[in-house]
C-alpha positions as CSV (number, residue, x, y, z in Angstrom):
1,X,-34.9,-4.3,3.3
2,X,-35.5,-1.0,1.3
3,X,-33.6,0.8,4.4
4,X,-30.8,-1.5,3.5
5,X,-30.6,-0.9,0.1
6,X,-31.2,2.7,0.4
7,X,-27.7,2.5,3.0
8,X,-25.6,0.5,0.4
9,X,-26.3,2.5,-2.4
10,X,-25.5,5.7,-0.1
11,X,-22.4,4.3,0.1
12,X,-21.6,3.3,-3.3
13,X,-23.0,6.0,-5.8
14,X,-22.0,9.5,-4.7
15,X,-25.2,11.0,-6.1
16,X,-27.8,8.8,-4.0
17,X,-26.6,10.4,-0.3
18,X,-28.0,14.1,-1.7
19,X,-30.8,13.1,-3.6
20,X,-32.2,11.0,-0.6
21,X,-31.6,13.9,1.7
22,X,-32.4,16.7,-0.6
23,X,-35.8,14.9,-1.3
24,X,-36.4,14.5,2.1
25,X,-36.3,17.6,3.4
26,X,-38.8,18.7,0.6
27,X,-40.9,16.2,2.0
28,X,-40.6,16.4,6.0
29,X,-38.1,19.0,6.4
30,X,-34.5,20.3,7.4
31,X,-34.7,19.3,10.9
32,X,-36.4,16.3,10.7
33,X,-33.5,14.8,8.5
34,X,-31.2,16.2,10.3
35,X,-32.4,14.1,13.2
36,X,-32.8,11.2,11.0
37,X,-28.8,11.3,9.9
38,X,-27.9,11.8,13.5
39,X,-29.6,8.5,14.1
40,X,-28.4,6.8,11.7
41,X,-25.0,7.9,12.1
42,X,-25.2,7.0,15.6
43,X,-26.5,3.4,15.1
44,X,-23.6,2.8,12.5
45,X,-21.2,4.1,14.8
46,X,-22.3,1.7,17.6
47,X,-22.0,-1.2,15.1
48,X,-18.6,-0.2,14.8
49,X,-17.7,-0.1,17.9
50,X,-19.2,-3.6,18.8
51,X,-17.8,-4.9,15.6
52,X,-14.8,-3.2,15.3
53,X,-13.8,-2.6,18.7
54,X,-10.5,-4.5,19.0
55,X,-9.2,-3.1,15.4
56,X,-6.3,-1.6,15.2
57,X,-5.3,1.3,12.9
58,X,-4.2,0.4,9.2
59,X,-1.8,1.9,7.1
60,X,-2.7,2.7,3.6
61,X,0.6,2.6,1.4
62,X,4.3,2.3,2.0
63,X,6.5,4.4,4.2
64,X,10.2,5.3,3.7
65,X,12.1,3.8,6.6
66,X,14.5,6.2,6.3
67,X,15.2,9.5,5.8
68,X,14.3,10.5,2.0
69,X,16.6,12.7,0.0
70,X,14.3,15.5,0.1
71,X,14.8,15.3,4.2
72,X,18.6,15.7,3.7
73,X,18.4,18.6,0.9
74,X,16.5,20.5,3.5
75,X,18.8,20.5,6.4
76,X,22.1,20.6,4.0
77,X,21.2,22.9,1.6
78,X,23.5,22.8,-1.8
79,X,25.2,25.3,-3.2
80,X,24.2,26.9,-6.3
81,X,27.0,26.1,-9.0
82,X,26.3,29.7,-10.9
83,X,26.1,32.2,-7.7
84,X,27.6,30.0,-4.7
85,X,24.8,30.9,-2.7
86,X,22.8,28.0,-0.7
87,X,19.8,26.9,-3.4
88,X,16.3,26.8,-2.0
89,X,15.8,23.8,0.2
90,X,13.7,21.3,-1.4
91,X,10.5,21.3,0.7
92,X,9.1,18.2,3.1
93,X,8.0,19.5,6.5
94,X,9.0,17.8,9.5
95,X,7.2,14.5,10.3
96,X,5.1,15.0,13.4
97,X,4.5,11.2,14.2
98,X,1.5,9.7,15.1
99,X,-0.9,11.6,17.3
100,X,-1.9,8.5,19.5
101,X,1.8,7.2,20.3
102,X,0.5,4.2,21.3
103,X,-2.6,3.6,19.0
104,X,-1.2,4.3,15.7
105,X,-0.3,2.2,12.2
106,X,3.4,2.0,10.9
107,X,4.2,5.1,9.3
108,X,1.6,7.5,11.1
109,X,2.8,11.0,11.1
110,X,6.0,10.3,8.8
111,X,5.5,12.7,5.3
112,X,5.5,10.7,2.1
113,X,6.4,12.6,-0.9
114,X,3.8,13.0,-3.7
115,X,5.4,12.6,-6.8
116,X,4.2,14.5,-9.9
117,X,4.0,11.6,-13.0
118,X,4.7,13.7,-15.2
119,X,7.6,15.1,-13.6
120,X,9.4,12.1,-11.8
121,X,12.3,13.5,-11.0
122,X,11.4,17.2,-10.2
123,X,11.2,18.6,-6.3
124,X,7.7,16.8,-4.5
125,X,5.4,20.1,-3.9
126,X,3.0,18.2,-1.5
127,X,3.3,15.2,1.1
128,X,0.9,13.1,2.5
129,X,0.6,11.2,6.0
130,X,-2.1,9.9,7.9
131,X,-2.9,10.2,11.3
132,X,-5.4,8.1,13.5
133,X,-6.2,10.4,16.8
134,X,-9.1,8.5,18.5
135,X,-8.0,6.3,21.2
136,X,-11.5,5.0,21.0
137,X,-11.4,3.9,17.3
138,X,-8.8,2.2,15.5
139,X,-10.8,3.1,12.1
140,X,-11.0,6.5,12.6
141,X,-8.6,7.8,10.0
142,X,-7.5,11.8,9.6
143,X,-5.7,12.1,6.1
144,X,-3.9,14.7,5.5
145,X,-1.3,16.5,2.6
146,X,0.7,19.3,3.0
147,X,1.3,21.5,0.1
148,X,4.1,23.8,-0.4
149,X,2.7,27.6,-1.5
150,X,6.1,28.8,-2.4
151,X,5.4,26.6,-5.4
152,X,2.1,26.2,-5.9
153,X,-1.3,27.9,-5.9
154,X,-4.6,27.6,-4.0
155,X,-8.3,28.0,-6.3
156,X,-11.6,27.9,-6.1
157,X,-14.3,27.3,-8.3
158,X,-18.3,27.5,-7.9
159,X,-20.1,24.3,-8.2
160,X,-23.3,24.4,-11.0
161,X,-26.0,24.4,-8.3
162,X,-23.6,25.3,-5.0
163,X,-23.2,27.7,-3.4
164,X,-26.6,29.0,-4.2
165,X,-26.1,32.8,-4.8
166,X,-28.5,34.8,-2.3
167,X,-28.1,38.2,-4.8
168,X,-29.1,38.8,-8.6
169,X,-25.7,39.4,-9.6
170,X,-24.2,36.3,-8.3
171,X,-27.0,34.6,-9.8
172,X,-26.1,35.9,-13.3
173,X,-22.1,34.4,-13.0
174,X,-20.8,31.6,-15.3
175,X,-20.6,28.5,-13.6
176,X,-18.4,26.0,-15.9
177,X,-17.8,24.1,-12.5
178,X,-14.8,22.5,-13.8
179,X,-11.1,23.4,-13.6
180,X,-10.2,25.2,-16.6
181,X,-8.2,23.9,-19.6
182,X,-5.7,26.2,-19.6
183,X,-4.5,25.1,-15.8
184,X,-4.4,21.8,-17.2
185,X,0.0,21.9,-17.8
186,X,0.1,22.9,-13.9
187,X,-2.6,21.3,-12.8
188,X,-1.8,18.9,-9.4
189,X,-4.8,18.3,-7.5
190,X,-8.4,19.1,-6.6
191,X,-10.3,18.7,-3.6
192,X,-14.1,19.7,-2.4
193,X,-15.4,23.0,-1.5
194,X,-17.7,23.9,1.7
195,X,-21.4,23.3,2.9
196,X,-24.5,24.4,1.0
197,X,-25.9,27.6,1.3
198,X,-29.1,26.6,3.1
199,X,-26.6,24.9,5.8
200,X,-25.5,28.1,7.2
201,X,-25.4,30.8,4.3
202,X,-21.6,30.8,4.4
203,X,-20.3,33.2,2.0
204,X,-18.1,33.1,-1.5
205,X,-16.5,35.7,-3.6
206,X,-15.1,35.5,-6.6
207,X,-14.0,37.6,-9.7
208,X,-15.1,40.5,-7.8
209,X,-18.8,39.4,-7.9
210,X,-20.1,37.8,-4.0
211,X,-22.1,35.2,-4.7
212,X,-22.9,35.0,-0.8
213,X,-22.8,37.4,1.4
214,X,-20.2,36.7,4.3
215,X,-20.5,36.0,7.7
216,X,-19.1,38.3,10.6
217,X,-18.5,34.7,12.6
218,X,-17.3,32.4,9.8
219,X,-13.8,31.0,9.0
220,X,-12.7,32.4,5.8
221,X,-10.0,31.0,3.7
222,X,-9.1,34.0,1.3
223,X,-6.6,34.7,-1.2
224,X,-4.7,37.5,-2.2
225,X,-3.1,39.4,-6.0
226,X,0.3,38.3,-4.2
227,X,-1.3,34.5,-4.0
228,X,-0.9,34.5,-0.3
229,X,-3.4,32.3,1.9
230,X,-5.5,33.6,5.2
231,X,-7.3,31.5,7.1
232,X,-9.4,33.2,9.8
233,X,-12.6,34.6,11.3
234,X,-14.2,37.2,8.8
235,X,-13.9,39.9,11.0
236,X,-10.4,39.8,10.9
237,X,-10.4,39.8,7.3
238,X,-13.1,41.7,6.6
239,X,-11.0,45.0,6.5
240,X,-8.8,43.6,3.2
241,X,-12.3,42.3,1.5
242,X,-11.4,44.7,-1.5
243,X,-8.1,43.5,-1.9
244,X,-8.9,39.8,-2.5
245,X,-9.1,37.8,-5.7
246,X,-11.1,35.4,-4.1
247,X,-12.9,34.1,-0.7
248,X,-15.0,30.5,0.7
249,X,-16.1,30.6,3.7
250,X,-16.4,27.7,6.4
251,X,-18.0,27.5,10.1
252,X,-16.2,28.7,12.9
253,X,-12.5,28.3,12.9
254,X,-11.9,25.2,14.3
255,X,-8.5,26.3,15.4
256,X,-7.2,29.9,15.1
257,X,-3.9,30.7,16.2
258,X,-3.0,27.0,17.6
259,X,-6.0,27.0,19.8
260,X,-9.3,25.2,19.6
261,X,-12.0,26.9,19.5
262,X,-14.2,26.3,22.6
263,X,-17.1,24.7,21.1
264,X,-14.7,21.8,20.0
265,X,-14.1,20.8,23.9
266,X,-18.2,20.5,24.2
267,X,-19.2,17.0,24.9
268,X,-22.3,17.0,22.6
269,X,-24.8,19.1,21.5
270,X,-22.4,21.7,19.1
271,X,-23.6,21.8,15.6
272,X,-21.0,24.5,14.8
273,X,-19.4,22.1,12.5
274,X,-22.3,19.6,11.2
275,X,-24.6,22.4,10.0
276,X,-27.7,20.3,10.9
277,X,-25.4,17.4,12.6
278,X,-24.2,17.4,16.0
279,X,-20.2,18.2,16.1
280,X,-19.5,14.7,18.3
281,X,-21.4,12.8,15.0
282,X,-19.2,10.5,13.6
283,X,-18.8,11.2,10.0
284,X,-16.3,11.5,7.3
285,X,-15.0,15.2,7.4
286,X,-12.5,18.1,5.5
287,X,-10.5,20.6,6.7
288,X,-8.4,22.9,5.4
289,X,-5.5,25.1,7.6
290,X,-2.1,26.9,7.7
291,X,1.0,27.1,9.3
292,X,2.1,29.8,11.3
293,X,4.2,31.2,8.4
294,X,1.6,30.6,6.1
295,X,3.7,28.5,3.4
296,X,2.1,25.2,3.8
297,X,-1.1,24.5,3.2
298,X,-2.9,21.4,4.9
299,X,-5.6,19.4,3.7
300,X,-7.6,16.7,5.3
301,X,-9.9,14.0,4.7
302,X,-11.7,11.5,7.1
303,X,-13.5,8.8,8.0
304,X,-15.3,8.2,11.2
305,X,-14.5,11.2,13.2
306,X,-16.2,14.1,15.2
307,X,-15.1,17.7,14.7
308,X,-12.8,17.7,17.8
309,X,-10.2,14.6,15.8
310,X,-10.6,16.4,12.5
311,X,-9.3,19.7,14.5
312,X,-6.7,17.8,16.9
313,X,-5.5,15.6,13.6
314,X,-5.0,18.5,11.4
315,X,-3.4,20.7,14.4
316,X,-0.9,18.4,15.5
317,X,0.0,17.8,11.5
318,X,1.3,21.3,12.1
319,X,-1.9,23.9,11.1
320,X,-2.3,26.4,13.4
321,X,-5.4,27.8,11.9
322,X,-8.7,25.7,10.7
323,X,-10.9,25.5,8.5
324,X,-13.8,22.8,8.4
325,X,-15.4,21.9,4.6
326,X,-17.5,19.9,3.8
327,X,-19.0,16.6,5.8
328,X,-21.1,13.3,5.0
329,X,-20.2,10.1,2.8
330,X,-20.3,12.0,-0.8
331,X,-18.5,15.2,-0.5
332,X,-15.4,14.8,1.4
333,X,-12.4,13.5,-1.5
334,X,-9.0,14.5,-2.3
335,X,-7.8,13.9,-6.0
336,X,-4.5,14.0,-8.0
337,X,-4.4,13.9,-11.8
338,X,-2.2,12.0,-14.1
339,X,-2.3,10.6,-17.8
340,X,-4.3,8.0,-18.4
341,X,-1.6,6.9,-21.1
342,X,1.3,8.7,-22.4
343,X,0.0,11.7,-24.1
344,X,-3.5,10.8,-23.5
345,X,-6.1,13.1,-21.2
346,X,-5.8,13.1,-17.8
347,X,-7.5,11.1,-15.4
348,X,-8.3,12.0,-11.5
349,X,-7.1,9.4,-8.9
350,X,-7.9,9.3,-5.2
351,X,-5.9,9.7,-2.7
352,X,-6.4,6.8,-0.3
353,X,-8.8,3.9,-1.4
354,X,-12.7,4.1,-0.4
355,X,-13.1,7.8,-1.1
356,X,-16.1,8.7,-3.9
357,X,-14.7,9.8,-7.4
358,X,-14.3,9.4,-10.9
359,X,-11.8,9.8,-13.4
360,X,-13.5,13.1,-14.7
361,X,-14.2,14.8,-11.4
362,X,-13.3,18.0,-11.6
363,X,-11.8,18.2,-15.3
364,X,-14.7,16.9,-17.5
365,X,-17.4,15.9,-15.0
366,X,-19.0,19.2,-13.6
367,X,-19.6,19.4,-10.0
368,X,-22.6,20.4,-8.4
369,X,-20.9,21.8,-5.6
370,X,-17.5,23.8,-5.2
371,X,-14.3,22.5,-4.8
372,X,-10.6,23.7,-4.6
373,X,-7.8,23.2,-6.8
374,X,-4.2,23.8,-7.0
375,X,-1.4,24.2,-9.3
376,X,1.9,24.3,-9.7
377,X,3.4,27.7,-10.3
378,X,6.0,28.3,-13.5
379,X,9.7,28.5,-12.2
380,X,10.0,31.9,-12.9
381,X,6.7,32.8,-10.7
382,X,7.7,30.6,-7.5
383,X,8.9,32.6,-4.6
């Protein structure tokens, strides 16, 4: 009974999943509980599959059945009525279809425009679509949005408790942990940061003051004064360290360069990816990637997937190199903002129903851990 209720409330209160793990690894330790989520994971997972093993993949909102406008503007360019010259194609990227051609829900792969509320009628900067890449579970979902960097920019901001700063100065930084007021005109949409320190000591730096040390192994996602994204081992990367506003750093790339990394192909047994849980654990996931060009940025949510369907999903949405975030039922969520009424303060809203938020996340509610934001860039600024 009190495992029960321990389960549903996991699942309903985002701050029950860390304090029950948090206060059990005081108790019995890291890799004790690590076991005991891998357990439990597993046993929820079998349910599903005796439960749920004839489901079939579900869509979660409406899908143009035709072409949109945008689609057009970006193979037929208009001229500009002051210079002549072909304007700048209004971004979509092209639809990849569903990874599973013939295990997939209406709509899989096909880009649907995210439309700013306050701005109805400008350009879409970001597009969503969902994939569903396991053949062996219809409810294994891989959510992801593209977002055009021409137009907009990526952040990052330091959660009050995580990541936990392993030197006095980054101990001493300012945490407000929520997205400043002043990005609040621009502001389009937050999303969460990367693991713990304990779980792997992945590094952050930020405001020229490193919180955590990097990692010669890790994925990095770093950004530079030109607002350009990277996405790549740090020992690429390393070598422009003084030149970056900012850097997170994740596991191992996933994929670098449009191939997987080898540990994804493992059958079991990786914890590259889980920290403490095995890559193959079923879990709700986040990734972050890039194109080749390095124009779009791709983010993705999950539920019920390993590390190999996160990496596959997000690759065949068109990133060549990934980045894994965070993992478990809390973390992982996606958010846009909007007024709550006309003129009023904004509120967040979830991307796809069943994801963990509230309408302050990110703007009034401070976050314990770090997350990512992004917003759009003035006219005069985008590139």
């Amino acid at each position: 009974m009190a495992f029960g209720l321990s389960w549903w409330a996991v699942h309903r209160y985002d701050w029950v999943g860390p304090l029950v793990a948090n206060g059990l690894r005081s108790v019995v330790g890291v890799s004790a509980v690590a076991h005991l989520e891998d357990f439990v994971y597993s046993v929820e997972d079998h349910y599903n599959r005796l439960a749920r093993g004839s489901e079939a993949p579900k869509s979660y909102w409406a899908v143009p059945a035709a072409p949109t406008a945008a689609a057009v503007a970006v193979a037929v360019p208009v001229p500009s009525a002051s210079t002549g010259a072909p304007a700048e194609p209004i971004f979509r990227p092209a639809d990849p279809g569903p990874a599973l051609k013939s295990w997939s829900a209406p709509g899989d792969g096909v880009w649907v425009p995210i439309v700013d509320p306050r701005r109805p009628s400008e350009r879409p900067y970001m597009y969503k679509t969902l994939l569903h890449p396991d053949k062996e579970r219809g409810w294994a979902e891989v959510f992801v949005v593209a977002v055009d960097l021409k137009h907009v920019t990526l952040h990052v901001v330091p959660g009050t408790q995580e990541p936990k700063a392993d030197n006095p100065a980054g101990d001493k930084l300012e945490r407000p942990a929520v997205i400043p007021q002043s990005e609040d005109e621009e502001l389009l949409a937050a999303f969460n940061g990367g693991f713990m320190t304990e779980h792997g000591g992945y590094g952050m730096k930020l405001d020229g003051v490193t919180i955590v040390s990097p990692k010669p192994k890790a994925c990095t996602v770093a950004v530079y004064p030109d607002e350009s994204v990277r996405i790549a081992p740090w020992t690429e990367l390393a070598p422009d360290e003084p030149s970056m506003l900012w850097f997170r750093q994740a596991p191992e790339c996933m994929v670098h360069g449009n191939k997987l990394h080898p540990g994804i192909l493992w059958s079991s047994g990786n914890r590259k990816w889980g920290a403490t849980l095995d890559g193959e654990t079923v879990i709700r996931r986040s990734g972050i990637g890039l194109n080749a060009p390095r124009d779009v940025l791709y983010v993705a949510i999950t539920n019920h997937t390993n590390a190999r369907v996160l990496a596959e999903g997000m690759r065949h949405a068109g990133a060549v190199d990934v980045a894994q975030l965070d993992v478990n039922w809390s973390y992982p969520k996606f958010v846009l903002f909007e007024p709550k009424e006309a003129g009023g303060p904004r509120k967040a809203v979830a991307l796809a129903s069943g994801f963990e938020f509230s309408e302050d996340e990110y703007i009034r509610k401070r976050s314990r851990r770090d997350f990512f934001y992004l917003v759009r860039k003035p006219a005069a600024a985008a590139h």
